[in-house]
C-alpha positions as CSV (number, residue, x, y, z in Angstrom):
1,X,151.2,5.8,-19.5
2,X,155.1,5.8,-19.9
3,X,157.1,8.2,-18.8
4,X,158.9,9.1,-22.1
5,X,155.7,9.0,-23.8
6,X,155.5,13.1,-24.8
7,X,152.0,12.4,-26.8
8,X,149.9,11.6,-23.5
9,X,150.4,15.3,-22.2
10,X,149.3,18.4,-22.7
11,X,151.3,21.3,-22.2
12,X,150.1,25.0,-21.5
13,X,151.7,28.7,-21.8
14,X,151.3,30.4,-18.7
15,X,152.1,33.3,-16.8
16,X,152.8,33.5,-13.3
17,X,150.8,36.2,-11.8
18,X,151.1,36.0,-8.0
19,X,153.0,33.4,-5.5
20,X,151.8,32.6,-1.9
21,X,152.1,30.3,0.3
22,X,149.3,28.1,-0.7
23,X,148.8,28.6,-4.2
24,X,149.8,30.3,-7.6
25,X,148.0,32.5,-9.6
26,X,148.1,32.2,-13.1
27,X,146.8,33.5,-16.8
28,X,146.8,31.4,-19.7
29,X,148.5,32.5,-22.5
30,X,147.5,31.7,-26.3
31,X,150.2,31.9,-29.2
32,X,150.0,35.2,-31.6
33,X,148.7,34.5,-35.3
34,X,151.6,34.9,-37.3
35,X,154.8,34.7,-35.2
36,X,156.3,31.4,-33.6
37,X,157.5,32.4,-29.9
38,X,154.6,35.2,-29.2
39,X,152.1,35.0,-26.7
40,X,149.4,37.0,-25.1
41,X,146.7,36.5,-22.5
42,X,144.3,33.7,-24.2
43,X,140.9,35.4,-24.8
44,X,137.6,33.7,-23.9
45,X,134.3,34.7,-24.7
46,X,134.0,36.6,-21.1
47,X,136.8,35.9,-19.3
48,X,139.5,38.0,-21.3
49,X,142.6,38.4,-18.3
50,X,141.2,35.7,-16.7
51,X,143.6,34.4,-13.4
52,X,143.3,30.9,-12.0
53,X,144.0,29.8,-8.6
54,X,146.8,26.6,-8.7
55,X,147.1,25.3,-5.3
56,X,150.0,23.6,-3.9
57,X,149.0,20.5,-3.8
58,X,149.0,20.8,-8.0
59,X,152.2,22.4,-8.2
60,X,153.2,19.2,-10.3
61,X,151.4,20.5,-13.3
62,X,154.5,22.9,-14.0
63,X,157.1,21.2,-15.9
64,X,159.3,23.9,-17.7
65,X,160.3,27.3,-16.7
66,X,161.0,29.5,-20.1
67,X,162.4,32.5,-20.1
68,X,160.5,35.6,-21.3
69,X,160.8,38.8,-22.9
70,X,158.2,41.4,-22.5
71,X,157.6,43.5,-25.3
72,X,157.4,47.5,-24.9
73,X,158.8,48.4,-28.3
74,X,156.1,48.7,-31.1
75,X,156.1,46.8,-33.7
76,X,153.0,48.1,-36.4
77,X,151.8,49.1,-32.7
78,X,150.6,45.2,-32.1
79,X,153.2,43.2,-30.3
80,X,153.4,46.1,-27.1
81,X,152.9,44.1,-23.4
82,X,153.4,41.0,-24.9
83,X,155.3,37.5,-24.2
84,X,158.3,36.6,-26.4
85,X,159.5,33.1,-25.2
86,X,163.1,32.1,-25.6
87,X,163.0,29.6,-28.1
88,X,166.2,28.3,-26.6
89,X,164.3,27.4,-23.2
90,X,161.1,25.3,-25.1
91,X,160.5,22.0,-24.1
92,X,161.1,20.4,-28.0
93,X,157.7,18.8,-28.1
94,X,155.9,22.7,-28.3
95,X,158.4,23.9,-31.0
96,X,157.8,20.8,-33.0
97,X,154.0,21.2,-32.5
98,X,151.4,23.2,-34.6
């Protein structure tokens, strides 16, 4: 696999729910039907909010830090406690991506 080779990853939306020594906490987030740079908490069959445990010896998975908006304002009371990414801070190869 070469280095500049975008194709051979696979990039995921997360959100950082706890820090410690040995490990991060995370939730997986899923993009919003309908808008481009919306995200929410990616809902599984039974695992709705589910965190994972990423240890430090994986902390190579993370790649990109993008900045985040939380939303509180209503918007047809659907978009309230959720992710708007800054487009500005996307890795190119998720904003050319369907």
């Amino acid at each position: 696999m070469k280095g500049n080779n975008l194709e051979d990853f696979q990039y995921e939306i997360i959100e950082i729910v706890d820090v410690s020594d040995n490990y991060v906490d995370v939730r997986f987030l899923a993009l919003v039907k309908g808008f481009k740079y919306v995200y929410m908490a990616r809902v599984e069959e039974e695992e709705a909010d589910k965190v994972v445990k990423i240890y430090v010896s994986e902390h190579l998975r993370f790649c990109h830090q993008i900045p985040t908006f939380h939303l509180t304002e209503e918007r047809v009371g659907s978009l309230r406690g959720l992710w708007e990414l800054d487009p500005e801070g996307m890795p190119l190869y998720l904003l050319c991506s369907d």
